[in-house]
C-alpha positions as CSV (number, residue, x, y, z in Angstrom):
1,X,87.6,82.7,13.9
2,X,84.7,84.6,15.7
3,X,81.7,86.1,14.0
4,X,79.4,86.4,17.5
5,X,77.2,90.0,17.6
6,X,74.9,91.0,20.4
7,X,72.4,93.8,19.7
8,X,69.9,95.2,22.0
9,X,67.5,97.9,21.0
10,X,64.2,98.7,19.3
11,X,62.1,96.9,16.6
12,X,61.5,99.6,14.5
13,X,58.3,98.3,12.7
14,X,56.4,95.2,13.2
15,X,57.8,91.9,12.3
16,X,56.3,90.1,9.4
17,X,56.5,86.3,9.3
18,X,57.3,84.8,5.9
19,X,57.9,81.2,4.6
20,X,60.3,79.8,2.0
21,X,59.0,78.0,-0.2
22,X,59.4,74.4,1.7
23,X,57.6,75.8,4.4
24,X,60.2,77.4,6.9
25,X,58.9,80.2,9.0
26,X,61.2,83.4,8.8
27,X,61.1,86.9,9.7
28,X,63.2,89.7,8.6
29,X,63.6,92.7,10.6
30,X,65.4,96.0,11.9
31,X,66.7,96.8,15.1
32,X,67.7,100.6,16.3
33,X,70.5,100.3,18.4
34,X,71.9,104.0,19.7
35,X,75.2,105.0,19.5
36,X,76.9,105.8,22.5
37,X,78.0,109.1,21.3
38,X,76.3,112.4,20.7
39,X,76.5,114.4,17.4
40,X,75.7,118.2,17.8
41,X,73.5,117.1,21.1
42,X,71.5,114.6,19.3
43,X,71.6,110.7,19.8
44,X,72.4,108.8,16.4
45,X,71.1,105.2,16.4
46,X,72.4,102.5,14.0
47,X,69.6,100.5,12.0
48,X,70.2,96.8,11.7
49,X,68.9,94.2,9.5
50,X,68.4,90.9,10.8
51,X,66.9,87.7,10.0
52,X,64.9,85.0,12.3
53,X,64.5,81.2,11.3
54,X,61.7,78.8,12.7
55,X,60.0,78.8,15.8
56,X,62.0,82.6,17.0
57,X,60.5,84.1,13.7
58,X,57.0,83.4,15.0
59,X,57.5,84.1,18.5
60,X,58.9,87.4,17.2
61,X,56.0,87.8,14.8
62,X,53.8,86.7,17.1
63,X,55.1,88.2,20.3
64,X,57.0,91.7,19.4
65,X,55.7,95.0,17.7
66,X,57.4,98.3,16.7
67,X,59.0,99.3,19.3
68,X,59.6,96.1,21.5
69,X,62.6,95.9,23.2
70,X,64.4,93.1,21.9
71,X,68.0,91.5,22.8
72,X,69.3,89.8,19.8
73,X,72.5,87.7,19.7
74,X,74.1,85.6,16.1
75,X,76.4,86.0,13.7
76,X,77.0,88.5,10.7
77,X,76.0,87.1,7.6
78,X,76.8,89.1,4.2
79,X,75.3,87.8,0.6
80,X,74.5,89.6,-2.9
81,X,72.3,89.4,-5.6
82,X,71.7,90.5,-8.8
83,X,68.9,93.9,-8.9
84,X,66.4,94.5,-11.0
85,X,68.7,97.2,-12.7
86,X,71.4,94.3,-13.6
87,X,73.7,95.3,-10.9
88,X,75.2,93.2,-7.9
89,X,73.7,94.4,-4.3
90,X,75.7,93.6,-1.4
91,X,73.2,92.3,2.1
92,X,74.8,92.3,5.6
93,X,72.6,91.3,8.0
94,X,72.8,89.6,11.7
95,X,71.2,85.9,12.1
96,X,70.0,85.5,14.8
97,X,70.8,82.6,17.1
98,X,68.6,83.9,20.2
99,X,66.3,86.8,20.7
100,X,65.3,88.1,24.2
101,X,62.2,89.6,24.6
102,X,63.5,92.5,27.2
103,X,59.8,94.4,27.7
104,X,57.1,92.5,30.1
105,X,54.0,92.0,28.0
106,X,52.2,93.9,30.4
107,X,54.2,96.9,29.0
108,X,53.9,96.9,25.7
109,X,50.1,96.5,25.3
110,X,49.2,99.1,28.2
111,X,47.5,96.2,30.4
112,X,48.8,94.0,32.9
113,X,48.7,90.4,32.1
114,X,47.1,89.3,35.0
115,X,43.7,91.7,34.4
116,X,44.0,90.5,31.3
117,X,44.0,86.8,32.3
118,X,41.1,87.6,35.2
119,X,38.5,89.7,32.4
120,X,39.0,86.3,29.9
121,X,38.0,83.9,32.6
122,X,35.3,86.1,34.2
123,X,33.2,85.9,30.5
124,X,34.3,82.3,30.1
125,X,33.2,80.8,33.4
126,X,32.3,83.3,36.5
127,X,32.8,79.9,38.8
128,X,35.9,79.1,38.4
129,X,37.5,82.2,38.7
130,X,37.5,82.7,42.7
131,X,40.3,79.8,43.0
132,X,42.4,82.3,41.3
133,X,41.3,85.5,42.7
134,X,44.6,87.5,44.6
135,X,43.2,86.7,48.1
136,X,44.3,83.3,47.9
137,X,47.6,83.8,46.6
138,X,50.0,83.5,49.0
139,X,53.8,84.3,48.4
140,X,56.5,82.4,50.3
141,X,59.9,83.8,49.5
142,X,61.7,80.9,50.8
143,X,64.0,78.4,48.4
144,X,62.5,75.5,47.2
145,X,65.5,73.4,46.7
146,X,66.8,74.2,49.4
147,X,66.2,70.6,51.3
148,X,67.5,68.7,47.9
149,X,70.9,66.7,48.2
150,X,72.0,66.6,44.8
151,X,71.3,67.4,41.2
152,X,67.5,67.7,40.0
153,X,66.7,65.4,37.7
154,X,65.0,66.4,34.3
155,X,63.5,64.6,31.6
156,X,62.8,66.0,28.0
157,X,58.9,65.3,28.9
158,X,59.5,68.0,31.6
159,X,60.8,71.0,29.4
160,X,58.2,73.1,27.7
161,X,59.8,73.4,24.4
């Protein structure tokens, strides 16, 4: 059996983290996917519910607003409850195993990381902030590995996460 669904499209409000009630960060939230057809010249879009566990609900919280550009890939997950009214409600929403954040930073706040970076460091300390001025950078577009004979070796100490 596969239950696999890949979504890319807009958040279409901002995400608000939650925890349950042993402490477990989540985040539900809706993406607008368009539809690849056309109805009387206007674009439909779909709006999907999904749900975020743990450390992706707070990036996404963190990280994402309404209107991010997200890539969101999981499984379909459907559920019901009883309503207020007394009658059963039927959920179908997508889990979500990984989320892509497809938008550079720099885009979705109107400012370039970089300036942003450069206008912290100049209030914080004026000194330091000439080693990383752009003058010094210097690009080299050559491959690093390229002299290694063999697989890289990697220990957990070395990934960031």
């Amino acid at each position: 059996m596969i239950n696999r669904v890949v979504l890319v499209g807009r958040l279409t409000k901002d995400p608000e983290l939650r925890y349950t009630p042993s402490g477990v960060p989540m985040t539900r939230f809706t993406v607008a996917v368009n539809r690849t057809f056309k109805q009387e010249g206007q674009p439909e879009a779909d709006f999907i519910s999904c749900i975020a566990w743990r450390k992706q609900a707070e990036n996404l919280a963190n990280f994402m607003k309404k209107g991010s550009l997200v890539g969101v890939e999981g499984r379909i997950q459907t559920g019901s409850f009883e309503g207020q009214d007394g009658k059963r409600v039927y959920t179908t929403d997508v889990v979500a195993d990984s989320i892509q954040f497809l938008e550079p930073r720099s885009q979705q706040s109107g400012q370039s990381s970089t300036q942003n970076y450069q206008s912290t460091n100049n209030q914080q300390n004026p000194q330091s902030n000439s080693q990383f001025s752009s003058q010094n950078y210097t690009r080299v577009n050559e491959d690093p590995f390229a002299s290694s004979k063999g697989p890289i070796e990697v220990s957990e100490s070395d990934l960031p996460f």
